[in-house]
FIKOLZA-1660 file (N, C-alpha, C; in steps of 0.1 Angstrom, whole numbers, plus 5000, padded with zeros to 4 digits):
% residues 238
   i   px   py   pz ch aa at
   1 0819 6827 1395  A  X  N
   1 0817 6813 1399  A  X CA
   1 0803 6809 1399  A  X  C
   2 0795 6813 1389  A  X  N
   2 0779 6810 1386  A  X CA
   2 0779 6790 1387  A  X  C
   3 0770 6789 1394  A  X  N
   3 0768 6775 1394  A  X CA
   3 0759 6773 1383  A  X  C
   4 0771 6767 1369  A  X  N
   4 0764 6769 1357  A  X CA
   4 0756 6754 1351  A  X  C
   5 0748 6757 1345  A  X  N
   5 0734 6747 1337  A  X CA
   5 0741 6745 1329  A  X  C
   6 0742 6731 1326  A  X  N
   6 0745 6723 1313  A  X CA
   6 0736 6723 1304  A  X  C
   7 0742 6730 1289  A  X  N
   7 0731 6738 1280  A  X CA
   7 0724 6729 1275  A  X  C
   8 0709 6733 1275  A  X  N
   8 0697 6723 1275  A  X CA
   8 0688 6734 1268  A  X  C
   9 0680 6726 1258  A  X  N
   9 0667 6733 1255  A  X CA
   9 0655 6738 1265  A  X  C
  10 0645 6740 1262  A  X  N
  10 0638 6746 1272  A  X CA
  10 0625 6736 1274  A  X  C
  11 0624 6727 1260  A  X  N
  11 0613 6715 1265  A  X CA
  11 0621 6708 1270  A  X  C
  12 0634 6705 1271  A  X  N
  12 0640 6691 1277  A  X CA
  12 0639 6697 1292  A  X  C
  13 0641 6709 1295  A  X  N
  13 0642 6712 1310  A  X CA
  13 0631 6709 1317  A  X  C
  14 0613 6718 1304  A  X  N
  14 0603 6716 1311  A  X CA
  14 0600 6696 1314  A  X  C
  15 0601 6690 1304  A  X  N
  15 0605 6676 1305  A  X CA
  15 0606 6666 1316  A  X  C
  16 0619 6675 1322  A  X  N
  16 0628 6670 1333  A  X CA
  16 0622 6673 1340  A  X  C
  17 0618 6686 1345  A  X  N
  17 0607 6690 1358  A  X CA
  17 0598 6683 1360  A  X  C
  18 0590 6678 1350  A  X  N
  18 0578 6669 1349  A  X CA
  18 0585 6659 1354  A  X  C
  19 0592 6651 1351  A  X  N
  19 0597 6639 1359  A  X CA
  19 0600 6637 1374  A  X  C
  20 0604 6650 1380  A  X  N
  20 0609 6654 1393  A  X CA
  20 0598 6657 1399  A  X  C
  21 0588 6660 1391  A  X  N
  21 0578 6668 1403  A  X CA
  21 0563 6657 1403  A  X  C
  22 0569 6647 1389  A  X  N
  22 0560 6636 1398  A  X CA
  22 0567 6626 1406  A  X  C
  23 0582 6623 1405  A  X  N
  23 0587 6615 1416  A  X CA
  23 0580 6615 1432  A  X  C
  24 0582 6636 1430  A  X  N
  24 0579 6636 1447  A  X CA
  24 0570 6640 1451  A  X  C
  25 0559 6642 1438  A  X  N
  25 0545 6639 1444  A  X CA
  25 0540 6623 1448  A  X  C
  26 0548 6615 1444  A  X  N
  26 0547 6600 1446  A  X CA
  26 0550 6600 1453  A  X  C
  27 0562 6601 1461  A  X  N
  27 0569 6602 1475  A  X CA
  27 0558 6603 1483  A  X  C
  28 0550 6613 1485  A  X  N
  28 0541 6621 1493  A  X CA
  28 0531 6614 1494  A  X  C
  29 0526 6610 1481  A  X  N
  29 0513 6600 1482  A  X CA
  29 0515 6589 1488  A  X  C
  30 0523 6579 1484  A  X  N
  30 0529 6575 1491  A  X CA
  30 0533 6572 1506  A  X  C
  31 0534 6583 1514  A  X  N
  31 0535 6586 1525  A  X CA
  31 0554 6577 1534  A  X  C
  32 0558 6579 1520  A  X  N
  32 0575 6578 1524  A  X CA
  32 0586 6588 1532  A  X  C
  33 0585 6584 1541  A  X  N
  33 0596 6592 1552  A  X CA
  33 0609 6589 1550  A  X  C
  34 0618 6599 1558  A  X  N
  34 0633 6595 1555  A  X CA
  34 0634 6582 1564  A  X  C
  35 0643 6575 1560  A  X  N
  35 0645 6563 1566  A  X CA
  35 0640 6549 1556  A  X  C
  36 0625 6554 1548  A  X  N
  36 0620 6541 1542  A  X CA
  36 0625 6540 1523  A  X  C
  37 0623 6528 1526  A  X  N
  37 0626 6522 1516  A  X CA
  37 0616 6534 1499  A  X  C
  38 0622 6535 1489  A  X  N
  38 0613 6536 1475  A  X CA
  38 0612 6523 1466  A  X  C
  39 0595 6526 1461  A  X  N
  39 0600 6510 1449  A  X CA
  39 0609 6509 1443  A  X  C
  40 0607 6499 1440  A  X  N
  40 0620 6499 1430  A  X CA
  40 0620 6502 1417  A  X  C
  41 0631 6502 1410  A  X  N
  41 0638 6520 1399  A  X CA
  41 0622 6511 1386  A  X  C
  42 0622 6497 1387  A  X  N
  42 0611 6491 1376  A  X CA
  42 0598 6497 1377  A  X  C
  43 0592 6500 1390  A  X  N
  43 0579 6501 1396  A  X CA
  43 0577 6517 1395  A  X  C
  44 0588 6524 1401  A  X  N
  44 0586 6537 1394  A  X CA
  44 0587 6544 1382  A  X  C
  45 0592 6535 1375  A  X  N
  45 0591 6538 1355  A  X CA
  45 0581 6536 1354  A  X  C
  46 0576 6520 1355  A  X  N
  46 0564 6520 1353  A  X CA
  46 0554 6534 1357  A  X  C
  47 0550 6537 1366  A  X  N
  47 0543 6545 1374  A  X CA
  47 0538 6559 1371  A  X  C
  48 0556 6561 1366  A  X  N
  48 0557 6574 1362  A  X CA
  48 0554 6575 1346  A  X  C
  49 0557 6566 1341  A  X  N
  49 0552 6570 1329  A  X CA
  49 0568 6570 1316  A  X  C
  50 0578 6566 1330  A  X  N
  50 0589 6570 1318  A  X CA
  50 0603 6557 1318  A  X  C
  51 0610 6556 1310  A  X  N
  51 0619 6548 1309  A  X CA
  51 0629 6542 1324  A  X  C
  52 0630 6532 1323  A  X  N
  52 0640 6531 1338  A  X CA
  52 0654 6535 1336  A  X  C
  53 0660 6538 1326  A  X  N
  53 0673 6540 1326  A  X CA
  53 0671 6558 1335  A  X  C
  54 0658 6564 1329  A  X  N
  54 0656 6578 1332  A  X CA
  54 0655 6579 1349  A  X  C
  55 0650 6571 1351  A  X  N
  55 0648 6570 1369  A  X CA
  55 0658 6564 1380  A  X  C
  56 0665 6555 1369  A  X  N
  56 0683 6556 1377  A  X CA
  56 0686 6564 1376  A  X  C
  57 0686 6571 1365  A  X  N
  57 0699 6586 1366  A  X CA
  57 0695 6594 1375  A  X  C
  58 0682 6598 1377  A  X  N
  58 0675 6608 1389  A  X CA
  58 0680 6604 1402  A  X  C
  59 0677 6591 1404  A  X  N
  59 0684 6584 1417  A  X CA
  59 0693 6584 1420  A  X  C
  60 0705 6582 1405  A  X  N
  60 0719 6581 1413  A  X CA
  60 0725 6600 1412  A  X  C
  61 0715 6606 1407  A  X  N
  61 0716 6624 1409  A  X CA
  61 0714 6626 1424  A  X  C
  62 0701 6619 1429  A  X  N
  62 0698 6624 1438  A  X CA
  62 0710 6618 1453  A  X  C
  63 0713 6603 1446  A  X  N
  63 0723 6598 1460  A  X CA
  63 0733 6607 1461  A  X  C
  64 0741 6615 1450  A  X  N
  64 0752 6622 1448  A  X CA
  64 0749 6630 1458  A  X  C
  65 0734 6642 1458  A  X  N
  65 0734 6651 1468  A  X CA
  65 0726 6650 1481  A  X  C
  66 0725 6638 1482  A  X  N
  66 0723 6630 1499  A  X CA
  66 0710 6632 1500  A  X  C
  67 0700 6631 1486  A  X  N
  67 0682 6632 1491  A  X CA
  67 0683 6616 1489  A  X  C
  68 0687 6606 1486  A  X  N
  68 0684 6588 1489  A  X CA
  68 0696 6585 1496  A  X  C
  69 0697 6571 1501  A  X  N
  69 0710 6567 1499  A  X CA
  69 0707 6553 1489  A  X  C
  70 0717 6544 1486  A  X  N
  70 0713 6536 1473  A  X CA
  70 0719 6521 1481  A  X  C
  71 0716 6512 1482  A  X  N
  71 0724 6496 1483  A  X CA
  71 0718 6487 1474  A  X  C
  72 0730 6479 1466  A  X  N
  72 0727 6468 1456  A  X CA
  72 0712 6459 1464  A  X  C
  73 0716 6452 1472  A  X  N
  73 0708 6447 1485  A  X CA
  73 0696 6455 1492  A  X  C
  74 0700 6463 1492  A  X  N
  74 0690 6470 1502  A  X CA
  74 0677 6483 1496  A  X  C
  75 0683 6484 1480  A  X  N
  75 0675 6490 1476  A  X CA
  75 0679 6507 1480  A  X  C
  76 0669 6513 1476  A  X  N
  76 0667 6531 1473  A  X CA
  76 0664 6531 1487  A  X  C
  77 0669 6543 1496  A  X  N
  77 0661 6544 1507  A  X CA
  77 0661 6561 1508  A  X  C
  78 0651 6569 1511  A  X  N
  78 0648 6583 1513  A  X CA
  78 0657 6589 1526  A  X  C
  79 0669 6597 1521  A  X  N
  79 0675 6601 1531  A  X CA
  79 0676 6619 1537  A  X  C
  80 0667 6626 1530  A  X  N
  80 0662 6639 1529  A  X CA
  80 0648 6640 1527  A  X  C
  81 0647 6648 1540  A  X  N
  81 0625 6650 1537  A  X CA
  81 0624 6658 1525  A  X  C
  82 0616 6646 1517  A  X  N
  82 0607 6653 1504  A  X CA
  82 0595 6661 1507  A  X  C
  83 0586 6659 1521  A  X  N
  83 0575 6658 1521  A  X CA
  83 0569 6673 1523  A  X  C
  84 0553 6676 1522  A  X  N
  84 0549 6690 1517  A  X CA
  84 0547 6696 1532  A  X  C
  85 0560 6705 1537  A  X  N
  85 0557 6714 1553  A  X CA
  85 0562 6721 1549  A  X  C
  86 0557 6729 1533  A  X  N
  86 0559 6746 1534  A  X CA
  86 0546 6751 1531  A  X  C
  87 0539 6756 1535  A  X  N
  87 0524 6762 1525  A  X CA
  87 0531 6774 1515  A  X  C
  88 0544 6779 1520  A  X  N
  88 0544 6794 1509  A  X CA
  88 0557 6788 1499  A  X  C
  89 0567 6773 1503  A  X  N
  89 0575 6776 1488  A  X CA
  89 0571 6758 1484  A  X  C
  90 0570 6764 1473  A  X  N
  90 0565 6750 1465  A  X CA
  90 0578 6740 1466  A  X  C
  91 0573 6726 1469  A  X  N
  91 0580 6714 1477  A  X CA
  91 0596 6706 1460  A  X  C
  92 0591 6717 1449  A  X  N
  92 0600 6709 1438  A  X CA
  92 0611 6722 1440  A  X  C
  93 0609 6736 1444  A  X  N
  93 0618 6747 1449  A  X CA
  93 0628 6744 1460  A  X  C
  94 0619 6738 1469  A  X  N
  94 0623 6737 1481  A  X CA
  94 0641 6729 1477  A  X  C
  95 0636 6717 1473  A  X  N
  95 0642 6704 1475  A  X CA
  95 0654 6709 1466  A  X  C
  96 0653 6713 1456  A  X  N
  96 0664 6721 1446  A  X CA
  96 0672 6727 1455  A  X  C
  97 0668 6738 1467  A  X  N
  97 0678 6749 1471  A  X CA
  97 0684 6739 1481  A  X  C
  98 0678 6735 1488  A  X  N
  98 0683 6725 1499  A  X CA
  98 0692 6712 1490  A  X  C
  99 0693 6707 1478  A  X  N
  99 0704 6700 1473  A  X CA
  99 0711 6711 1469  A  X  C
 100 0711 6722 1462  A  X  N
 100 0720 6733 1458  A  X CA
 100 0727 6737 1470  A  X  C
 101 0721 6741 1481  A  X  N
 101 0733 6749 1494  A  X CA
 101 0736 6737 1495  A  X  C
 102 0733 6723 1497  A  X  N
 102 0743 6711 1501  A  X CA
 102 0756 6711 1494  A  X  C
 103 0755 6712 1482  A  X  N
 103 0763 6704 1468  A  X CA
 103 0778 6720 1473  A  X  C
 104 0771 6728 1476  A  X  N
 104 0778 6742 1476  A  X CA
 104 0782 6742 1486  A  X  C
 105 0781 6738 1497  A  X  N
 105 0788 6737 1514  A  X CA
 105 0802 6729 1509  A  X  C
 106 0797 6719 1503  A  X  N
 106 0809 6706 1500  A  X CA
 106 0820 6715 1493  A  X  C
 107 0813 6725 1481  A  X  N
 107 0828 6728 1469  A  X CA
 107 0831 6741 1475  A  X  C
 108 0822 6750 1485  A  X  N
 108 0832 6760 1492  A  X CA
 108 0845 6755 1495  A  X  C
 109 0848 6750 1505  A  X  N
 109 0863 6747 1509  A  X CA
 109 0871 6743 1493  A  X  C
 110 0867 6737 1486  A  X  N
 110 0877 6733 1475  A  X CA
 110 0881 6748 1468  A  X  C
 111 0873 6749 1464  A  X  N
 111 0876 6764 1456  A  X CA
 111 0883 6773 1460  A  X  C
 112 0883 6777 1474  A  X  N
 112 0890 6787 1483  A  X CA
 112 0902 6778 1477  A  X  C
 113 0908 6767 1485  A  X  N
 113 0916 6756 1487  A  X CA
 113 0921 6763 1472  A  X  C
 114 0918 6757 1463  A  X  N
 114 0923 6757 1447  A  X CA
 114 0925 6774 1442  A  X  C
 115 0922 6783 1448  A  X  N
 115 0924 6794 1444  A  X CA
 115 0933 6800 1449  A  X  C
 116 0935 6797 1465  A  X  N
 116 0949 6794 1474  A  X CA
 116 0962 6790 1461  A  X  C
 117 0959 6774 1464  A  X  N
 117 0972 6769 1454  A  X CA
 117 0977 6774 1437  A  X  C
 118 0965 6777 1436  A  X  N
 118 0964 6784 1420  A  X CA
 118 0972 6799 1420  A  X  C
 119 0973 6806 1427  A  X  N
 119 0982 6818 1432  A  X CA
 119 0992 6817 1437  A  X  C
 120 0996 6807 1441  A  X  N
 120 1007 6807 1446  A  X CA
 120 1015 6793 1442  A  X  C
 121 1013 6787 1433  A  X  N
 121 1016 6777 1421  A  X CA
 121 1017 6782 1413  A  X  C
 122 1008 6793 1402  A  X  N
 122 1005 6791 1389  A  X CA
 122 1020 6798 1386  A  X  C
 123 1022 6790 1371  A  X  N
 123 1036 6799 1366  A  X CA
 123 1031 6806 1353  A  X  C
 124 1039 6816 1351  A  X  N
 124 1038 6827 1345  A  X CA
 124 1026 6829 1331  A  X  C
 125 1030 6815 1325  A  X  N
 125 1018 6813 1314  A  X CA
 125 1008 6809 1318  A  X  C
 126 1007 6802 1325  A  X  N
 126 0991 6798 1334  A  X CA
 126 0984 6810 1341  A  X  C
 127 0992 6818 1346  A  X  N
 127 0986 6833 1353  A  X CA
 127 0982 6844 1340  A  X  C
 128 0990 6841 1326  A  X  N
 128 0984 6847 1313  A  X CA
 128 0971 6844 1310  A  X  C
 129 0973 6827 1311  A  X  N
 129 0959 6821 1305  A  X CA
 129 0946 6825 1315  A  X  C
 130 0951 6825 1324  A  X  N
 130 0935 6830 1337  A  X CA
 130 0933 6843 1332  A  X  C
 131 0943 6853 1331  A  X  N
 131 0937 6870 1328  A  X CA
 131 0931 6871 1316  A  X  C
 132 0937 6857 1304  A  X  N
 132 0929 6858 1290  A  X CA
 132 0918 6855 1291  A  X  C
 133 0913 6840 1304  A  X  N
 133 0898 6836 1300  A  X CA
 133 0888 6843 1307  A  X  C
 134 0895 6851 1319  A  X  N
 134 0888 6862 1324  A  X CA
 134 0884 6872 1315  A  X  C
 135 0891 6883 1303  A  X  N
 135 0893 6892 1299  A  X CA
 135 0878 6887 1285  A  X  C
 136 0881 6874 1281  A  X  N
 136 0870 6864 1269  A  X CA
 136 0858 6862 1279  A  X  C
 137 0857 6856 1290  A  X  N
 137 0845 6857 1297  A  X CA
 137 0838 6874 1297  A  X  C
 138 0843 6882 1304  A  X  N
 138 0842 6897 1305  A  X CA
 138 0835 6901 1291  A  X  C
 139 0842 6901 1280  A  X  N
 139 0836 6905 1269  A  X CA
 139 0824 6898 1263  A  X  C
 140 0818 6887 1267  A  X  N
 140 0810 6879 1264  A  X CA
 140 0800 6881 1273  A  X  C
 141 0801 6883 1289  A  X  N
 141 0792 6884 1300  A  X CA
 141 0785 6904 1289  A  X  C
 142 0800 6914 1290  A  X  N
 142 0790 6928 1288  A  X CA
 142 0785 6926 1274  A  X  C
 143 0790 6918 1268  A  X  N
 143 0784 6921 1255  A  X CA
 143 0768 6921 1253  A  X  C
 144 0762 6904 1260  A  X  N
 144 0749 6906 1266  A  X CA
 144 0743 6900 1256  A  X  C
 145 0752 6890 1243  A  X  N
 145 0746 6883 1231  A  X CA
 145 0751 6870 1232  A  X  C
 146 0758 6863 1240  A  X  N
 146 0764 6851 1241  A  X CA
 146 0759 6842 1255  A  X  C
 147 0759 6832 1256  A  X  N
 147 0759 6823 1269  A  X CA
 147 0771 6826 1278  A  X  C
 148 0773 6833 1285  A  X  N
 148 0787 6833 1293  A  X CA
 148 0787 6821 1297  A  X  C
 149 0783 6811 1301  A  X  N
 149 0784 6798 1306  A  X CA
 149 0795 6787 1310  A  X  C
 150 0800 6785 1293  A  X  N
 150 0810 6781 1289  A  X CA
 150 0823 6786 1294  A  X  C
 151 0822 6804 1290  A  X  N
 151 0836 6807 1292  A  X CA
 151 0839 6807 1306  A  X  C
 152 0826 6809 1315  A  X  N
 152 0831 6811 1330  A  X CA
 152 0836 6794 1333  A  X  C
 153 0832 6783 1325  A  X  N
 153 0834 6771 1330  A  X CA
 153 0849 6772 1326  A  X  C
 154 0852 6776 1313  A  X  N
 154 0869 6778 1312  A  X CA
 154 0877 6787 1317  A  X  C
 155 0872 6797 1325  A  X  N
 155 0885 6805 1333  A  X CA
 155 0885 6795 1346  A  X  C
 156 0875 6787 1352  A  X  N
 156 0876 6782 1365  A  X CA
 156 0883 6774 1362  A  X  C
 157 0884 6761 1349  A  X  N
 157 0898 6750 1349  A  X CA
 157 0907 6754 1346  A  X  C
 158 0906 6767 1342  A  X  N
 158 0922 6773 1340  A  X CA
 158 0927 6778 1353  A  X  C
 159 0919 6780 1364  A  X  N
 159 0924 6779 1377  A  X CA
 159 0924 6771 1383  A  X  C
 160 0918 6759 1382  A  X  N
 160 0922 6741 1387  A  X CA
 160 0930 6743 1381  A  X  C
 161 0937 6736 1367  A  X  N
 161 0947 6734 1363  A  X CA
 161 0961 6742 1370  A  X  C
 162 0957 6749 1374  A  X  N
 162 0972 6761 1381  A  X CA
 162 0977 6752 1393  A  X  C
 163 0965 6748 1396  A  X  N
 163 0970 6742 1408  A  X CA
 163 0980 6733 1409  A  X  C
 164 0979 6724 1402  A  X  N
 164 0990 6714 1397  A  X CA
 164 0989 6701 1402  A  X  C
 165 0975 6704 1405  A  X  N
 165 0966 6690 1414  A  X CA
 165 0954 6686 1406  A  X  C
 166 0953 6673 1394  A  X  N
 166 0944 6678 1390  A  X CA
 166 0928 6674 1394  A  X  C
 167 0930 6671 1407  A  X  N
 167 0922 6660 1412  A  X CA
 167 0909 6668 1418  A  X  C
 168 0918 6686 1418  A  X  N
 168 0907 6698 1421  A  X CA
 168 0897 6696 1407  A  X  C
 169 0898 6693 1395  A  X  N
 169 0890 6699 1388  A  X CA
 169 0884 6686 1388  A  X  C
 170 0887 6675 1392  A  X  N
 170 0876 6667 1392  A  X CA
 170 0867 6665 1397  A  X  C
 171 0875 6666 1413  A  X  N
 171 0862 6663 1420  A  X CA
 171 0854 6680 1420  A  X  C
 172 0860 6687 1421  A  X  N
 172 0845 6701 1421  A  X CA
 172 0836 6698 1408  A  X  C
 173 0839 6695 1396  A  X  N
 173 0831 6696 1386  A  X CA
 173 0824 6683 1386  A  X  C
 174 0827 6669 1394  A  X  N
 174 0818 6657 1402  A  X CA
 174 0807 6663 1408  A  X  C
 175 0808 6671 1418  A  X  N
 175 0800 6679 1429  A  X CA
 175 0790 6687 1417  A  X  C
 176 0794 6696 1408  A  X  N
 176 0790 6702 1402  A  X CA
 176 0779 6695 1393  A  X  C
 177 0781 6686 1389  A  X  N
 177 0774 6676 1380  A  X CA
 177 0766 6669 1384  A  X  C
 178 0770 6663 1400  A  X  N
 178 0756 6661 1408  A  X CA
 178 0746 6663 1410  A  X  C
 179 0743 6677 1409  A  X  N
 179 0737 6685 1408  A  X CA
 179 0725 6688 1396  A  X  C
 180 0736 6692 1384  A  X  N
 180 0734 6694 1373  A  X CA
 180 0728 6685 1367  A  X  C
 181 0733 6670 1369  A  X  N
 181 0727 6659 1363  A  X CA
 181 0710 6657 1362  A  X  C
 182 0703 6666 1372  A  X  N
 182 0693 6664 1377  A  X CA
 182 0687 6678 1369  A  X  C
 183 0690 6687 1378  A  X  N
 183 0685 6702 1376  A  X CA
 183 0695 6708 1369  A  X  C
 184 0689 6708 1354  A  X  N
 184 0698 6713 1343  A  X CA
 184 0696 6725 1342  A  X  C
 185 0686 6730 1350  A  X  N
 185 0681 6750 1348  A  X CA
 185 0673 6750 1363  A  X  C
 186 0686 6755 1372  A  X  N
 186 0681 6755 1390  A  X CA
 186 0669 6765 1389  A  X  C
 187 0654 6767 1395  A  X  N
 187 0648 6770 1396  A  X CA
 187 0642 6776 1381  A  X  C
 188 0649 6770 1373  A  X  N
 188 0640 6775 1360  A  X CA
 188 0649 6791 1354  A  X  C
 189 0661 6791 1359  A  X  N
 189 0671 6801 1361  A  X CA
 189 0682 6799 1356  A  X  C
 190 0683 6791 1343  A  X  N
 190 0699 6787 1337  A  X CA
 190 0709 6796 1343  A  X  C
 191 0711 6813 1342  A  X  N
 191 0719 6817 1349  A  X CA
 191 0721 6825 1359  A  X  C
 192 0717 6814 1370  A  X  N
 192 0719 6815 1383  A  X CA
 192 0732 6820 1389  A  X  C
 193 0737 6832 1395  A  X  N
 193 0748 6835 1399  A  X CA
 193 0753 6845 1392  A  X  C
 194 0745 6849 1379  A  X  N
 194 0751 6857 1369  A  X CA
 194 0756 6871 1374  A  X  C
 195 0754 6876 1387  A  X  N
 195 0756 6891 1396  A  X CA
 195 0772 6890 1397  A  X  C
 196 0775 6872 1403  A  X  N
 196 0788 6870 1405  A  X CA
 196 0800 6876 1393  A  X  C
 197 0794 6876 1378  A  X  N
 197 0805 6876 1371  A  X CA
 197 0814 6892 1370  A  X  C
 198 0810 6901 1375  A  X  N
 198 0819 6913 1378  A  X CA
 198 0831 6909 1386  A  X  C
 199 0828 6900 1395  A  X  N
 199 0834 6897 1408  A  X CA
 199 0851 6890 1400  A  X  C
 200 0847 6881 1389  A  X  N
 200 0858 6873 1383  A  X CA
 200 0874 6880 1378  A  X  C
 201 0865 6895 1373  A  X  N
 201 0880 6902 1372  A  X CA
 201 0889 6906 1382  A  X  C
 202 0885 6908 1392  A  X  N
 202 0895 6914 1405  A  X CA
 202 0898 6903 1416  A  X  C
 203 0890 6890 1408  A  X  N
 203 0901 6876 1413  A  X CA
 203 0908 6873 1402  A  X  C
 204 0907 6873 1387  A  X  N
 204 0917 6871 1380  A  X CA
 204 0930 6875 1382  A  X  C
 205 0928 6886 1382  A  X  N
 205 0940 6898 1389  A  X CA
 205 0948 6896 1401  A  X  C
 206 0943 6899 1414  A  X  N
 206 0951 6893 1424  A  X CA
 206 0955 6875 1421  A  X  C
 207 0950 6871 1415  A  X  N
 207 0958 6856 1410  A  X CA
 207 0972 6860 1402  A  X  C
 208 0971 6867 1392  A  X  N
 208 0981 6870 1385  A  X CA
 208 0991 6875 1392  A  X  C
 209 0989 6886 1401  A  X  N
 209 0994 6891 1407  A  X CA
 209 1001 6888 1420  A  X  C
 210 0995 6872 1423  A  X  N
 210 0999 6865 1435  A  X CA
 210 0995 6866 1452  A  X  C
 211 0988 6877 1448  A  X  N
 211 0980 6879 1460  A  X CA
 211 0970 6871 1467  A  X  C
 212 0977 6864 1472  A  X  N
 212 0966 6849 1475  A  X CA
 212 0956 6854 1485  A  X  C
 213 0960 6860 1497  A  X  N
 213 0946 6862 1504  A  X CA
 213 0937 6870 1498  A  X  C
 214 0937 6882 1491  A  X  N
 214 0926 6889 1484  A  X CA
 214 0919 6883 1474  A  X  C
 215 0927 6869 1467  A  X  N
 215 0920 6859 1453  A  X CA
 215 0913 6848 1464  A  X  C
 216 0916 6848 1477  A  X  N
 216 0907 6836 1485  A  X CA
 216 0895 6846 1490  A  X  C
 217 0898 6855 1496  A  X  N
 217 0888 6866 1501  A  X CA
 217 0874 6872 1486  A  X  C
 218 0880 6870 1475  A  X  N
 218 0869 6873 1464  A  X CA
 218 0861 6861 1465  A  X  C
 219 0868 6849 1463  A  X  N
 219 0867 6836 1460  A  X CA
 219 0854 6834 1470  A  X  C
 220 0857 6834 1480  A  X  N
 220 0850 6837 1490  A  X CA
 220 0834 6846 1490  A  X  C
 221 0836 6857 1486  A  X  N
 221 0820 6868 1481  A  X CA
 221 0815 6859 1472  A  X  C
 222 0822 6854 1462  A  X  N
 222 0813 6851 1453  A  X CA
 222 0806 6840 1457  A  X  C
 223 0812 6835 1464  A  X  N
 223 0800 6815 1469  A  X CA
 223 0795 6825 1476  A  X  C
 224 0793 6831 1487  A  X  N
 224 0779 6840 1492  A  X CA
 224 0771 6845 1488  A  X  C
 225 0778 6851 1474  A  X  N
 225 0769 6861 1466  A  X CA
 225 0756 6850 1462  A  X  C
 226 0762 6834 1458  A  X  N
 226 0757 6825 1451  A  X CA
 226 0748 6820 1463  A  X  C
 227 0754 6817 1472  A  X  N
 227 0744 6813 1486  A  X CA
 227 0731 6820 1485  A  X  C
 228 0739 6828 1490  A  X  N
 228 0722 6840 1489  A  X CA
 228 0715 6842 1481  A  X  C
 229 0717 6843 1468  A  X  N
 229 0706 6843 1456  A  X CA
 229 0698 6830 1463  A  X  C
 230 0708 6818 1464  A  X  N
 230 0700 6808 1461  A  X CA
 230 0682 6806 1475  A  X  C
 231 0689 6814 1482  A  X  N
 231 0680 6817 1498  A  X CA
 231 0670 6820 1492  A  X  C
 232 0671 6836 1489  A  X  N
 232 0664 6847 1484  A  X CA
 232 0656 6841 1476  A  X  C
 233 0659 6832 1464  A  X  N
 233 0649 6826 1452  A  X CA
 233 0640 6817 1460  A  X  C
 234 0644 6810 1474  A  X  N
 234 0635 6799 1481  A  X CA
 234 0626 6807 1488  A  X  C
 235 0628 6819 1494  A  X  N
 235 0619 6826 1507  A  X CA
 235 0611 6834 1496  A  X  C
 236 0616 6838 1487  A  X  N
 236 0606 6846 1476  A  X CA
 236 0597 6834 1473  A  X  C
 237 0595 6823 1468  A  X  N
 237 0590 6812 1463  A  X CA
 237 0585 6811 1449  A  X  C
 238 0599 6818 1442  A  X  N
 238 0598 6818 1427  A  X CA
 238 0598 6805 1417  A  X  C
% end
């Protein structure tokens, strides 16, 4: 369950950083606290140097993971400290891991929730299709010449879909995209979580197998396994 990057070149990523890390050097200079208002989306195009359609999307990226909140009326307002009180992890790291464990607090419960219902829902060809895109992921992660990316995105809707709800794959992969929309390569680390993909076969399996508490209990290591990287990468201040 790698919290995967929507595949991106590597200037578009450096790009996007550049945009992000002058937003919230502006914040700073600025001297905007949570609570106050930001210019508006025209004044920071201008400013920044780049299109306004580019500075809504960041905005309504960032409303998704609760660093603004947004009102037609009322304008952008700063709802997460941007400001520089780390001397050891750089303040564009910081703000990544602290939207990342947010966005990942929220889709813990779903996932467990959906891997629950997906075991003890799925019918017989749906429990085939998880052990196949497990078995295609697997060969793709050892082979060690492919983007696993994709296929891990397709054995996890093939576990929403089991559910028989399909309102799981929407909203997690909403959450997921929140995220994503912004920081297309988290810490400059497209695959982030990649430790987790061993972890996929022995929940494939107890899924198949209907063993719901051991497929919620994997389900479960692997968002910590992902937690923790994501700590680890902020206290290191990579």
């Amino acid at each position: 369950m790698a919290l995967q990057a929507k595949p991106t070149t590597e200037k578009a990523g450096t790009e996007e950083r550049s945009v992000l890390d002058r937003l919230v050097a502006l914040i700073e200079e600025e001297g905007i606290d949570v609570g106050d208002r930001l210019p508006p989306e025209l004044d920071l195009a201008q400013r920044l140097g780049v299109g306004r359609s580019t500075i809504r999307e960041v905005l309504k990226s960032w409303q998704s993971m609760g660093i603004v909140t947004r009102n037609k009326g009322a304008g952008t307002t700063l709802a997460a400290e941007v400001s520089r009180r780390s001397i050891h992890v750089p303040l564009t790291l910081r703000l990544e891991a602290e939207s990342l464990i947010r966005t990942h607090a929220v889709r813990r419960p779903l996932e467990i929730e959906a891997v629950r219902l997906a075991t003890r829902n799925a019918s017989d060809k749906q429990r085939k299709v998880i052990l196949a895109r497990m078995a295609e992921l697997m060969a793709i992660f050892e082979a060690g010449e492919e983007d696993w990316r994709p296929a891990d995105h397709r054995f996890h809707a093939a576990i929403h879909e089991a559910t028989g709800n399909p309102l799981f794959l929407q909203i997690i992969w909403q959450i997921h995209h929140a995220f994503h929309d912004v920081y297309q390569t988290p810490f400059g680390q497209p695959k982030l979580g990649e430790a987790t993909i061993p972890m996929h076969r022995p929940l494939a399996e107890a899924i198949a197998a209907g063993n719901e508490e051991e497929a919620a209990r994997i389900t479960a290591r692997i968002l910590d396994r992902v937690e923790t990287e994501v700590r680890e990468i902020m206290e290191r201040g990579e």
